[in-house]
C-alpha positions as CSV (number, residue, x, y, z in Angstrom):
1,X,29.1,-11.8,55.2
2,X,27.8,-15.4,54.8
3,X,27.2,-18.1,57.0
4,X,28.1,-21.9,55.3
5,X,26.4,-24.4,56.7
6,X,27.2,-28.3,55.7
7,X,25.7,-31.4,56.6
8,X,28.5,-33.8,56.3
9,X,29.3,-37.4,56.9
10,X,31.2,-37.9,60.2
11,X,34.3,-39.5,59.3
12,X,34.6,-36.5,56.9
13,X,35.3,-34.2,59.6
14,X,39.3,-33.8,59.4
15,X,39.5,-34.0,55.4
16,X,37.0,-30.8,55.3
17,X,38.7,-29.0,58.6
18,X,42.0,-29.4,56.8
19,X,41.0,-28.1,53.4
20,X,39.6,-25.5,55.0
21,X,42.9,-24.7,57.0
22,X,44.8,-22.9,54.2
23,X,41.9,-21.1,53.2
24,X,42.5,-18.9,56.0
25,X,38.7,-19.9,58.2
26,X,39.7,-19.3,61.8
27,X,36.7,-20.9,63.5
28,X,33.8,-23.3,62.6
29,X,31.6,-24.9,64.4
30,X,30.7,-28.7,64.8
31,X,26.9,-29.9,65.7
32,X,26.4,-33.5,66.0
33,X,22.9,-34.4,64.0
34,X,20.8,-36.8,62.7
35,X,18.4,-37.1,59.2
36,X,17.8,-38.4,56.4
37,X,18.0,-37.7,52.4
38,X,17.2,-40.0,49.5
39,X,18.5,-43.0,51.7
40,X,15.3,-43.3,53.7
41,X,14.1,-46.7,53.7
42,X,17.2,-48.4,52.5
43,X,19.1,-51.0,54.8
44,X,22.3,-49.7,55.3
45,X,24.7,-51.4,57.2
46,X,27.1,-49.3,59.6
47,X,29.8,-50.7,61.6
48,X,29.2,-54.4,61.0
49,X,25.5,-54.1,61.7
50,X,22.6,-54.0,59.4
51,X,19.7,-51.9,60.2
52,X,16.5,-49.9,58.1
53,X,17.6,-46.6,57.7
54,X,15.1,-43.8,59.6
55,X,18.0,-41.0,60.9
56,X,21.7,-41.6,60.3
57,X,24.5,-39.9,62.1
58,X,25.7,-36.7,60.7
59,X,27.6,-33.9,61.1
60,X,26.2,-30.1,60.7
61,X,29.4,-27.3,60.0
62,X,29.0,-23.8,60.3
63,X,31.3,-21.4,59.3
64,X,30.8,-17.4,58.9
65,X,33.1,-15.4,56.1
66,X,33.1,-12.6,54.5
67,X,31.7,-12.6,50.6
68,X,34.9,-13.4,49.0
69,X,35.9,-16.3,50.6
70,X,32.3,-17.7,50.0
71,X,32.9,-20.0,46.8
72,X,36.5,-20.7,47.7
73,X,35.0,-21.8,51.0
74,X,31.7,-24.3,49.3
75,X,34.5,-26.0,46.9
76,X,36.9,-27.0,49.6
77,X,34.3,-28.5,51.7
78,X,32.3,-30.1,48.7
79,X,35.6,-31.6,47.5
80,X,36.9,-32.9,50.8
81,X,33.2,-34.2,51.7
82,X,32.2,-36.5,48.7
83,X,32.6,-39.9,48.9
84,X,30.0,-40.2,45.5
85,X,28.1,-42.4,47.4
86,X,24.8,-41.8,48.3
87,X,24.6,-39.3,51.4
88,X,27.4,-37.3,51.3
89,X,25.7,-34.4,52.6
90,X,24.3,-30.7,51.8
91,X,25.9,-26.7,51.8
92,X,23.9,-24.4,52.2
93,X,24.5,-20.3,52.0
94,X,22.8,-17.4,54.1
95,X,23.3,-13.9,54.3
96,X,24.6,-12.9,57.7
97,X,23.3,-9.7,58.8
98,X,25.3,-8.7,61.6
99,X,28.5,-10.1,63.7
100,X,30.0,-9.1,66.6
101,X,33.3,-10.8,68.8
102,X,32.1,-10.5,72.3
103,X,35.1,-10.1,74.1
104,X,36.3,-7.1,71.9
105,X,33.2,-6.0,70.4
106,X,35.1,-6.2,66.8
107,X,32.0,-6.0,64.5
108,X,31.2,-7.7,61.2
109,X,34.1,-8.8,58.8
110,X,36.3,-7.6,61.5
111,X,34.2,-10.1,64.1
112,X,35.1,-13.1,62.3
């Protein structure tokens, strides 16, 4: 098992939740988060306002699968989250050790 974890741009949400749909992921989860990349110390301007960039909005997406959905999984969410503008985000990949579904104590790929 793997966990995916994304750092996306907000708006981006929906696109990557739908290409992720038919893919058959059941469940992700949605942290709201702040940081910065390469952009540090530009001026941006966001929502009509122009401001020095130190932390900009973001969202972080986790998602646990099994080891053959892994690459299926990083190409829908790279594809739905790129805008090719500075930004766009990161994925990351980590081995998941253990899972377990609390309510039924389903284990592993079972659990997800």
């Amino acid at each position: 098992m793997k966990l995916v974890m994304a750092i996306i741009k907000p708006f981006k949400l929906d696109e990557v939740r739908d290409a992720l749909t038919p893919l058959g992921v059941q469940g992700l989860t949605v942290t709201e988060v702040k940081g910065f990349g390469r952009q540090k110390g530009q001026t941006e301007i966001y929502r009509g306002a122009e401001y020095q960039v130190n932390f900009l909005p973001k969202l972080k997406i986790e998602i646990a699968v099994a080891d053959d959905q892994v690459d299926a999984v990083v190409d829908a969410i790279a594809g739905a989250a790129r805008t090719d503008k500075i930004g766009d985000g990161k994925i990351f990949v980590l081995d998941v050790e253990r899972a377990m579904r609390i309510r039924t104590g389903e284990t592993d790929d079972a659990a997800l």
